[in-house]
SEDO-345813 format. One line per 2 residues: for each residue y, z, x of N, C-alpha, C, O. Coordinates in steps of 0.1 Angstrom, whole numbers, plus 2048, in hexadecimal, padded with zeros to 3 digits. Layout:
Y,Z,X,Y,Z,X,Y,Z,X,Y,Z,X; ...
***
This chain:
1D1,6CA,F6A,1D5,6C5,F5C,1E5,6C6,F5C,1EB,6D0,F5C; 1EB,6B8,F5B,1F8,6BA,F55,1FF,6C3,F48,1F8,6C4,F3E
20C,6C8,F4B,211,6CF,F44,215,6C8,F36,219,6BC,F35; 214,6CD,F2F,21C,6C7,F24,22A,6C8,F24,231,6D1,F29
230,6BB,F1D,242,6B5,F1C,248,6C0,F1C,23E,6C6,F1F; 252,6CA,F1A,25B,6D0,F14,25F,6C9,F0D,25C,6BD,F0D
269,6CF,F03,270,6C4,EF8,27A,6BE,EFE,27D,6B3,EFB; 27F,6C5,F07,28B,6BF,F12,28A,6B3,F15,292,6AA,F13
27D,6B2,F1B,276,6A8,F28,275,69C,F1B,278,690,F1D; 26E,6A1,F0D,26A,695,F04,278,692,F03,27A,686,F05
281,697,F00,28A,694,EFB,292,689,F01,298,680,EFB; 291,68A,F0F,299,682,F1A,28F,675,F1E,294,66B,F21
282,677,F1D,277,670,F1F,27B,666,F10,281,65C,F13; 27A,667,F08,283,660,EFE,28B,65B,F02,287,650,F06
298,65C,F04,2A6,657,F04,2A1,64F,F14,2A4,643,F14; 29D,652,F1E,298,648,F26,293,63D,F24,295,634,F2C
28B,63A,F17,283,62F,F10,28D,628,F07,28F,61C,F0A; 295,62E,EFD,29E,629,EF6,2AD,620,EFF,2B3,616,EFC
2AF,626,F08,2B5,61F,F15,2B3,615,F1B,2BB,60C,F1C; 2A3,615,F20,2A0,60C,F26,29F,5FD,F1E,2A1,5F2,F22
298,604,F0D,29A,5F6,F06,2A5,5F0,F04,2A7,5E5,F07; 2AD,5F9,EFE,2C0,5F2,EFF,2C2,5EC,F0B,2C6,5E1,F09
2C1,5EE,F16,2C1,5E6,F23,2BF,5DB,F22,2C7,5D2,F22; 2AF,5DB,F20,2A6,5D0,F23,2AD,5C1,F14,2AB,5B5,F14
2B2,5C8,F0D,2B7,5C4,F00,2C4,5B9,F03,2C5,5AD,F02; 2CD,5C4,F06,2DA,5BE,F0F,2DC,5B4,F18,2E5,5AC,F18
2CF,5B7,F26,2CE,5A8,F28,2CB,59C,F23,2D2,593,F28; 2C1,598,F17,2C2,591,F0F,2C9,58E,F0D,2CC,583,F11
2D2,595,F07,2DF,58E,EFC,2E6,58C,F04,2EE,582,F04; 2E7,595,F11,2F4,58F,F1B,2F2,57C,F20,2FA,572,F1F
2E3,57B,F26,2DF,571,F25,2E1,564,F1E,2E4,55A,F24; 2E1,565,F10,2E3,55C,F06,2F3,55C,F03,2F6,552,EFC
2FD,563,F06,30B,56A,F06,30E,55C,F13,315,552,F11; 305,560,F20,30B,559,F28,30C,54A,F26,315,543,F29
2FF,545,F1E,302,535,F1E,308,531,F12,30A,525,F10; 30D,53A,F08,31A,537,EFF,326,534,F09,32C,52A,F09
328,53D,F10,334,53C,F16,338,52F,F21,342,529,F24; 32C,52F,F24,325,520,F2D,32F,514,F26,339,50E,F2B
326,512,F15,32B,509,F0F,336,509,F0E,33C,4FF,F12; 340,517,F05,34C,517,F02,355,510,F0B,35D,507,F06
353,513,F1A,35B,510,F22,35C,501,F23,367,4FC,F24; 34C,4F7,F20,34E,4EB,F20,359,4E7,F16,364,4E1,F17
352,4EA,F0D,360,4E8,EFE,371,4E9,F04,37A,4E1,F04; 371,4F4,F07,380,4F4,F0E,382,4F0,F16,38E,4EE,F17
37A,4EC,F1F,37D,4DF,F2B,380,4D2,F24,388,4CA,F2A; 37B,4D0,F19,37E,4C3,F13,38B,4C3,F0C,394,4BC,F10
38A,4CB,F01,397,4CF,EFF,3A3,4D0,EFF,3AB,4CF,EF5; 3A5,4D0,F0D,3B0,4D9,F18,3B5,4C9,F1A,3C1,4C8,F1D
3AB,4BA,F19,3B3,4AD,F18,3BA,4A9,F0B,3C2,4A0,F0D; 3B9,4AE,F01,3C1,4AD,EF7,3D1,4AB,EFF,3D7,4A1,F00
3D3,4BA,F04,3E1,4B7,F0A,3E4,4B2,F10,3F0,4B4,F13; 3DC,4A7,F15,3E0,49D,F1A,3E0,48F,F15,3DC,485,F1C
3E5,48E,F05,3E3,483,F00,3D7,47D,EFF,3D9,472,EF9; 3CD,47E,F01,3BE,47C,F05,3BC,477,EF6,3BE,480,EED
3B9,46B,EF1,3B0,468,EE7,3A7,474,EDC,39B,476,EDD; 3B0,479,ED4,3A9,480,ECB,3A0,485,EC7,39C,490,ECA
399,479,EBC,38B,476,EBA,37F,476,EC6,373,478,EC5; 384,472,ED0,376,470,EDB,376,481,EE3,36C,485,EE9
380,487,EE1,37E,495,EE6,377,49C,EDD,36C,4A0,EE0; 37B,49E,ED2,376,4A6,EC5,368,4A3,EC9,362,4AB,ED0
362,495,EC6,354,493,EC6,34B,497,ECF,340,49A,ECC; 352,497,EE0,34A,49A,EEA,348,4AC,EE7,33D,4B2,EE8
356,4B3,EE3,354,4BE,EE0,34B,4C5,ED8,345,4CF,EDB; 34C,4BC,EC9,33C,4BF,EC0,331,4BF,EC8,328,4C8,EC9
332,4B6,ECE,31F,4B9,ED3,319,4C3,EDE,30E,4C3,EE3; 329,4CE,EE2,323,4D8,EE4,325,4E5,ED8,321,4F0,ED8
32C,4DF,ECF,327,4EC,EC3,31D,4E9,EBE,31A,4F1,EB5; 313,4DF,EC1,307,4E1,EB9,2FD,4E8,EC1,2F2,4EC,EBE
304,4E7,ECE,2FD,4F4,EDB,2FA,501,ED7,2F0,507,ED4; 30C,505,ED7,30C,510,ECE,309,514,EC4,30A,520,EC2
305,50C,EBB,2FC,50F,EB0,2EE,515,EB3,2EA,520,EAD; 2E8,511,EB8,2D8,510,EBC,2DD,521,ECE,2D3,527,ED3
2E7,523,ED0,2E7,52F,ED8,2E9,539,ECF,2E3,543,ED1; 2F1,536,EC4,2F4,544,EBE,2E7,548,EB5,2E5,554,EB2
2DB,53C,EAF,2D0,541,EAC,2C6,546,EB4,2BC,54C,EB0; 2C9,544,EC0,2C3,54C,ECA,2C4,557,EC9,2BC,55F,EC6
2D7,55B,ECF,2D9,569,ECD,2D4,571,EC0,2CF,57C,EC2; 2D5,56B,EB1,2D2,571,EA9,2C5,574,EA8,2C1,57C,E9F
2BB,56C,EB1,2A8,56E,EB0,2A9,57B,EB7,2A3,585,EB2; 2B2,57C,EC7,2AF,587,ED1,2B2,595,ECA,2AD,5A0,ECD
2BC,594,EC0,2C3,5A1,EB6,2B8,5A0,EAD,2B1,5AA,EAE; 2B4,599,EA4,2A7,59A,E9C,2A0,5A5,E98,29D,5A8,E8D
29C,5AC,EA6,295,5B5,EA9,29A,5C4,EA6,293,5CE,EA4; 2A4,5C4,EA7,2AA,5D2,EA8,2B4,5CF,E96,2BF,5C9,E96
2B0,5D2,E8F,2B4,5D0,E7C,2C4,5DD,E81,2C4,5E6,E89; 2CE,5D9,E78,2D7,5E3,E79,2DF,5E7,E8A,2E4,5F2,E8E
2DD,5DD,E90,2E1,5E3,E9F,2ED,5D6,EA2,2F2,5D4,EAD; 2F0,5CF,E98,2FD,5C8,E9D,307,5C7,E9E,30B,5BC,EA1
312,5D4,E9D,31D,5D9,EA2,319,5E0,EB0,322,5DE,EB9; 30F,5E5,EB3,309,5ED,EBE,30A,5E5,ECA,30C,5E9,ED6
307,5DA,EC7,302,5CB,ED1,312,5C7,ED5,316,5C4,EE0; 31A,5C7,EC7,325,5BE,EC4,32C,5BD,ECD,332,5B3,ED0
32F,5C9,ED5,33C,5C4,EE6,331,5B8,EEC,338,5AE,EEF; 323,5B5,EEF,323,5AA,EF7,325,5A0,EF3,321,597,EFB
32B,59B,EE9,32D,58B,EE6,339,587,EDD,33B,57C,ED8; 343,592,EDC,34A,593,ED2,358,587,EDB,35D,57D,ED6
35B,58D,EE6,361,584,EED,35F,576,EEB,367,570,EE4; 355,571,EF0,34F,566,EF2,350,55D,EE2,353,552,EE0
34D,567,EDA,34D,561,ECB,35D,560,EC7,35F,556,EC0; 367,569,EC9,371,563,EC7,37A,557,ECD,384,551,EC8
374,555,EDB,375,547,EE3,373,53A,ED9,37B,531,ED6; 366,53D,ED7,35F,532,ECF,366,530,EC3,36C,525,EC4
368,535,EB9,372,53A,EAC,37F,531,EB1,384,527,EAB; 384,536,EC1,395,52C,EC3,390,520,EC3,395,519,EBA
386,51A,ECB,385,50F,ECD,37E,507,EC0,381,4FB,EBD; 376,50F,EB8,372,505,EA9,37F,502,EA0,383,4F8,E9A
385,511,EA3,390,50C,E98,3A0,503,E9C,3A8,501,E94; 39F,501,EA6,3A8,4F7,EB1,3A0,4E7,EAB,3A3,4DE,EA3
397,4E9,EB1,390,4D9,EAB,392,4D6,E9E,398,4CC,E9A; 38C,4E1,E93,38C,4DF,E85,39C,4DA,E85,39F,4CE,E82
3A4,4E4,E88,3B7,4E0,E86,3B8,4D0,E8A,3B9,4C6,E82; 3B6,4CF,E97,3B4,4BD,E9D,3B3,4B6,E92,3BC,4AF,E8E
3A6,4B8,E8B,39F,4AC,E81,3A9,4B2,E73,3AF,4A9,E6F; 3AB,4BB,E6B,3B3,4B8,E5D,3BA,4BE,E5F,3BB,4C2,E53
3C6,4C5,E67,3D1,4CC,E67,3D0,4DA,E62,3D9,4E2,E64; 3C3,4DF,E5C,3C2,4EC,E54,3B8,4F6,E5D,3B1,4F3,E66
3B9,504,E58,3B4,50A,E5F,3A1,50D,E58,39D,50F,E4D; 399,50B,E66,38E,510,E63,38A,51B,E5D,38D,525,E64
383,520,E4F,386,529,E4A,378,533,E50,371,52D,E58; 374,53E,E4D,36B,546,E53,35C,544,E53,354,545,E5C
35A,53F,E41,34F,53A,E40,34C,52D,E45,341,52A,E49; 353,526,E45,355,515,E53,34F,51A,E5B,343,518,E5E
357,524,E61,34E,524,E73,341,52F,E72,339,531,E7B; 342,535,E67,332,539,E68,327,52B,E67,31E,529,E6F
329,524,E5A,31F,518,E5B,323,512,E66,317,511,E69; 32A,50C,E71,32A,505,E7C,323,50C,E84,31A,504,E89
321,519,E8A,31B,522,E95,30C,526,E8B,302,52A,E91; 30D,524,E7F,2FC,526,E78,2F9,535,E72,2F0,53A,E6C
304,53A,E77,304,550,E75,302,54E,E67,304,543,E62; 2FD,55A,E61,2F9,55C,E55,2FE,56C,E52,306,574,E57
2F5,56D,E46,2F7,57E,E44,2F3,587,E50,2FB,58E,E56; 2E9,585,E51,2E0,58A,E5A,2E7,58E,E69,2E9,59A,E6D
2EC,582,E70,2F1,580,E7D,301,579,E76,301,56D,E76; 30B,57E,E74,319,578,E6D,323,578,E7B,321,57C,E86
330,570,E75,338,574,E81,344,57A,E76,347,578,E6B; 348,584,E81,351,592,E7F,35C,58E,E7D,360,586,E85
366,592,E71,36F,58D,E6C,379,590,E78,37F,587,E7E; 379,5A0,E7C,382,59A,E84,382,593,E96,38B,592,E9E
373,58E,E99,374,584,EA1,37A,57D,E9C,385,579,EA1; 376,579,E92,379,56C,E8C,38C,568,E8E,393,560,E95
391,573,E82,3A2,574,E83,3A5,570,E94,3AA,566,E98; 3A3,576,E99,3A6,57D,EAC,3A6,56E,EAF,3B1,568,EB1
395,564,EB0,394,55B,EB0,3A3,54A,EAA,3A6,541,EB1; 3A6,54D,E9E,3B1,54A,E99,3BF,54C,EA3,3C7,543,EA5
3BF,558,EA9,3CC,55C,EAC,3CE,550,EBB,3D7,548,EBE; 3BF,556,EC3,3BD,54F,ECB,3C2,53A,EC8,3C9,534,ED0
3BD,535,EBF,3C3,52C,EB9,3D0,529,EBD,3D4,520,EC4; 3D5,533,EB5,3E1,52E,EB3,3EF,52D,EC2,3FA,528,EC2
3E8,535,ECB,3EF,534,EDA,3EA,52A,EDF,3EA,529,EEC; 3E4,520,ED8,3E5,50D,EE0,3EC,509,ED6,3E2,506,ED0
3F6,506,ECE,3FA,502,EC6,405,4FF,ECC,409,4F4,EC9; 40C,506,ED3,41D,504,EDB,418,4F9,EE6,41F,4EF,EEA
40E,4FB,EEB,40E,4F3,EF8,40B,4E7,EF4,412,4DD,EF8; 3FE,4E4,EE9,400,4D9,EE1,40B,4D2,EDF,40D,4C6,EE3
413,4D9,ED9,41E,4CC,ED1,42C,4CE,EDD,438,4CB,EDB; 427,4D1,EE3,432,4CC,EF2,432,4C2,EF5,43A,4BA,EF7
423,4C2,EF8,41B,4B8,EFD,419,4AB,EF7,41B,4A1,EFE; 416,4AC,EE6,41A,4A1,EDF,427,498,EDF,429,48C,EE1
42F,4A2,EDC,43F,49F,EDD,43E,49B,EEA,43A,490,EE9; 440,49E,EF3,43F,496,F04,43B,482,F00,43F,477,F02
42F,489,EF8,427,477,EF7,42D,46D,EEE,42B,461,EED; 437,476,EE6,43D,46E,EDD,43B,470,ED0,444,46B,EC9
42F,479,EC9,430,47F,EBF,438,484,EB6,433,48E,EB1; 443,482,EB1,452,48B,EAF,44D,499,EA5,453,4A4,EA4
441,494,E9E,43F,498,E8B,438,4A2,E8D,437,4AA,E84; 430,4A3,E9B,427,4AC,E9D,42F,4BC,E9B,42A,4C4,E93
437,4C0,EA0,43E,4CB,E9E,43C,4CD,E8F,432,4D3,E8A; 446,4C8,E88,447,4CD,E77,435,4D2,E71,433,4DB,E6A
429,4C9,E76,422,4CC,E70,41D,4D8,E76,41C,4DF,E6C; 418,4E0,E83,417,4E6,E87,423,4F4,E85,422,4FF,E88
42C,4F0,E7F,439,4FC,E7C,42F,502,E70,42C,50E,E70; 42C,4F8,E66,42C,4F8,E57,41D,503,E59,41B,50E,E54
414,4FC,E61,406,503,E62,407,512,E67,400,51A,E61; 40F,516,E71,412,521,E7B,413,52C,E72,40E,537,E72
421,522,E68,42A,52C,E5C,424,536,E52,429,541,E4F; 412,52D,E4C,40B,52B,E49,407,539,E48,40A,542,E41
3FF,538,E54,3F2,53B,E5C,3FA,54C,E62,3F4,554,E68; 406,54D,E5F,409,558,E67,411,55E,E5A,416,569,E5E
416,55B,E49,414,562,E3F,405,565,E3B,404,56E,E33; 3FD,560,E3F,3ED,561,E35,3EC,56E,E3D,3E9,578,E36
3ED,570,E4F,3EB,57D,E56,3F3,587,E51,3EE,592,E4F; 3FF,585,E4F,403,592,E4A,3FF,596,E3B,405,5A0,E37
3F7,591,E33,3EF,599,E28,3E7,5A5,E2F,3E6,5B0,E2A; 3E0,5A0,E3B,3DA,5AD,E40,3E4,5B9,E44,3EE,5B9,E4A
3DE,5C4,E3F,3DE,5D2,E44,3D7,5D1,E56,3CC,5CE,E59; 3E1,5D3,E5F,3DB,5CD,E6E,3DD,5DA,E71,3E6,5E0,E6B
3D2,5E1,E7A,3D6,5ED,E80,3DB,5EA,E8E,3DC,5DE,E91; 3E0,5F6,E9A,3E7,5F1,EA4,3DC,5F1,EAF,3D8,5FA,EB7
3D7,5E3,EAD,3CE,5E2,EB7,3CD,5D2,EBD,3D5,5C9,EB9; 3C3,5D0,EC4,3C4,5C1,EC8,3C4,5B8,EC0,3C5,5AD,EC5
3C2,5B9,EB3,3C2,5B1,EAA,3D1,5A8,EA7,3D5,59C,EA8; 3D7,5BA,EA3,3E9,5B6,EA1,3EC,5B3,EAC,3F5,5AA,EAA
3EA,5B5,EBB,3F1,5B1,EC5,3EF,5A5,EC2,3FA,5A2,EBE; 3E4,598,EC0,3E3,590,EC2,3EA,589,EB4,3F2,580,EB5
3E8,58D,EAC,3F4,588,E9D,403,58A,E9E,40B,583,E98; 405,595,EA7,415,593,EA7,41B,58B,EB5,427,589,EB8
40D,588,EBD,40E,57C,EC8,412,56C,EBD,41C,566,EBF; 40C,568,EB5,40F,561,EAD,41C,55D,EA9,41E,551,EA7
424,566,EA7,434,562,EA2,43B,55D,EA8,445,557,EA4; 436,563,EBA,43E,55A,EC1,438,54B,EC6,43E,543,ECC
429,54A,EC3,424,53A,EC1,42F,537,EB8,439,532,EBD; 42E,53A,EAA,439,531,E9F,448,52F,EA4,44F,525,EA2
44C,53C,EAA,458,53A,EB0,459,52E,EBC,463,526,EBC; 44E,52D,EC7,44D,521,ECD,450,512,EC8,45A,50C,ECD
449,50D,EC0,444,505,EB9,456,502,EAF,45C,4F7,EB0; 45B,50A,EA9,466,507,EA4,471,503,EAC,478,4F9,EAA
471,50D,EB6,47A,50A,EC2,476,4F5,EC6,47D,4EC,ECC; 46E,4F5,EC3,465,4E4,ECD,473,4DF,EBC,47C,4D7,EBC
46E,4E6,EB5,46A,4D8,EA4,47B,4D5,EA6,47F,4CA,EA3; 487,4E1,EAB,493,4E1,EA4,499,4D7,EAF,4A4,4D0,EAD
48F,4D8,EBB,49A,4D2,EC6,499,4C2,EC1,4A2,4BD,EBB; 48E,4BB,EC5,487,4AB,EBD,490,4AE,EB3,496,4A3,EB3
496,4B6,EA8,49B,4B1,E9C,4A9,4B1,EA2,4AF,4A7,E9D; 4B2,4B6,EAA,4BD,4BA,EB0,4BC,4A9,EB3,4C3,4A1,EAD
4B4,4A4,EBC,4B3,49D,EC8,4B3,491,EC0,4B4,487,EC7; 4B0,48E,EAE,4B0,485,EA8,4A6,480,EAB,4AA,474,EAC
497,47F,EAF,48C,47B,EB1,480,480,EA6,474,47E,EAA; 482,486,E98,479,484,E94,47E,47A,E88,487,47B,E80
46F,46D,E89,46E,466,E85,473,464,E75,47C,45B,E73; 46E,46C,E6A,475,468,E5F,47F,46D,E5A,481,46B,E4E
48C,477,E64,497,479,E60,499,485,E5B,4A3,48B,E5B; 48F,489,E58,48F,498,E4B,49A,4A2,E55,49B,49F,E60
4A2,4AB,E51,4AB,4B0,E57,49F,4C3,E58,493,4C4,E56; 4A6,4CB,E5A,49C,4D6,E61,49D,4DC,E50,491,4DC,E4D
4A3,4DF,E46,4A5,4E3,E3C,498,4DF,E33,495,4E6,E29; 493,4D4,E39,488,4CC,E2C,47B,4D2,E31,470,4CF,E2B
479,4DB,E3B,46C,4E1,E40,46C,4EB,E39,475,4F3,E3B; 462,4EE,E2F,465,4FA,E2A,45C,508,E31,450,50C,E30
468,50F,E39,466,518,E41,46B,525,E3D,466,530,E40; 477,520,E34,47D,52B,E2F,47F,52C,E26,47D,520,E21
483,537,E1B,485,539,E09,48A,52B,E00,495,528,E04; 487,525,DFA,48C,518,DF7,493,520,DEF,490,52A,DE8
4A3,515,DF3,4AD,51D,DE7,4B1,51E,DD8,4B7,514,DDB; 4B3,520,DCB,4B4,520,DBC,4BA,516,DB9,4C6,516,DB8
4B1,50A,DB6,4B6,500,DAE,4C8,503,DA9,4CB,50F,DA8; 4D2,4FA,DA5,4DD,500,D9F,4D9,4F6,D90,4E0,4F6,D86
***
């Protein structure tokens, strides 16, 4: 007749079960992790022709039709989490990468088509996240930051093609987008690394806007004074 457990033995005999489910768990989501990243990459393959003058509209669109990929992956990942109620920070290192990928590249497109930034609740309805399965504010910001380091190579690139105008609007958005960050309280972590990577995007980007205006190549004349970058001065 076998012995009975010690409490030791249950104890460990336990945590061997609770292990092996988290395992068996992880591969899943790693799984469904992998063929987001699959897509992502297509998206940024596409992308990545922008900078090459590439017809706008016909990139964006080939692009959309792999976010509706990712739509239908991330309800996957959210079925495979389903299971385990309360366990989604726990999960959260396997996909958080991958989701702030996704985040650069939606909100790179969104910018493409109105000049403005994708706001948080946007790219939850585009990816389908809900309460339940949400995306993490600060993926999301991180996501943004990522953003915003295509922005210089962009309007090089434009400006190269002949664009002159593209600079000022990209100054005005950057200017933007990098006062609204500093309302946050940032602690010193990858977050702020990646927000105070930012200033020198805007500093890029001005450096492009001042030379085109030096060089008398932007189109409607405006002198660098009419960009409002800086304190506008008191009426006399």
């Amino acid at each position: 007749m076998a012995e009975p457990q010690s409490s030791l033995e249950k104890q460990f005999d336990s945590f061997r079960v609770q292990l092996e489910q988290s395992g068996t768990l992880r591969d899943r989501i790693r799984s469904v992790v992998s063929e987001i990243e699959s897509s992502t990459r297509l998206i940024y393959a596409t992308l990545l022709l922008v900078h090459q003058s590439r017809p706008t509209p016909g990139l964006l669109e080939k692009a959309k039709s792999q976010v509706s990929v990712l739509k239908e992956q991330y309800k996957e990942l959210a079925e495979v989490l389903g299971g385990s109620s309360g366990q989604y920070y726990r999960y959260h290192g396997d996909w958080k990468s991958e989701t702030q990928t996704v985040v650069s590249m939606l909100t790179f497109m969104h910018w493409l088509e109105t000049g403005s930034l994708l706001e948080h609740k946007e790219a939850e309805e585009k990816l389908g996240l809900g309460s339940d399965f949400g995306l993490d504010v600060e993926d999301y910001l991180i996501g943004v930051c990522f953003m915003s380091n295509e922005l210089p190579r962009y309007v090089v690139n434009q400006v190269t093609a002949g664009n002159y105008d593209c600079p000022k609007k990209v100054v005005k958005f950057l200017t933007d987008l990098h006062a609204a960050f500093r309302m946050l309280n940032l602690r010193n972590d990858f977050l702020r690394k990646k927000f105070d990577g930012m200033k020198y995007d805007l500093r890029k980007v001005e450096e492009v806007y001042y030379d085109v205006k030096i060089r008398g190549l932007t189109p409607n004349g405006e002198t660098i004074g009419d960009l409002e970058i800086k304190e506008p001065e008191d009426n006399l």
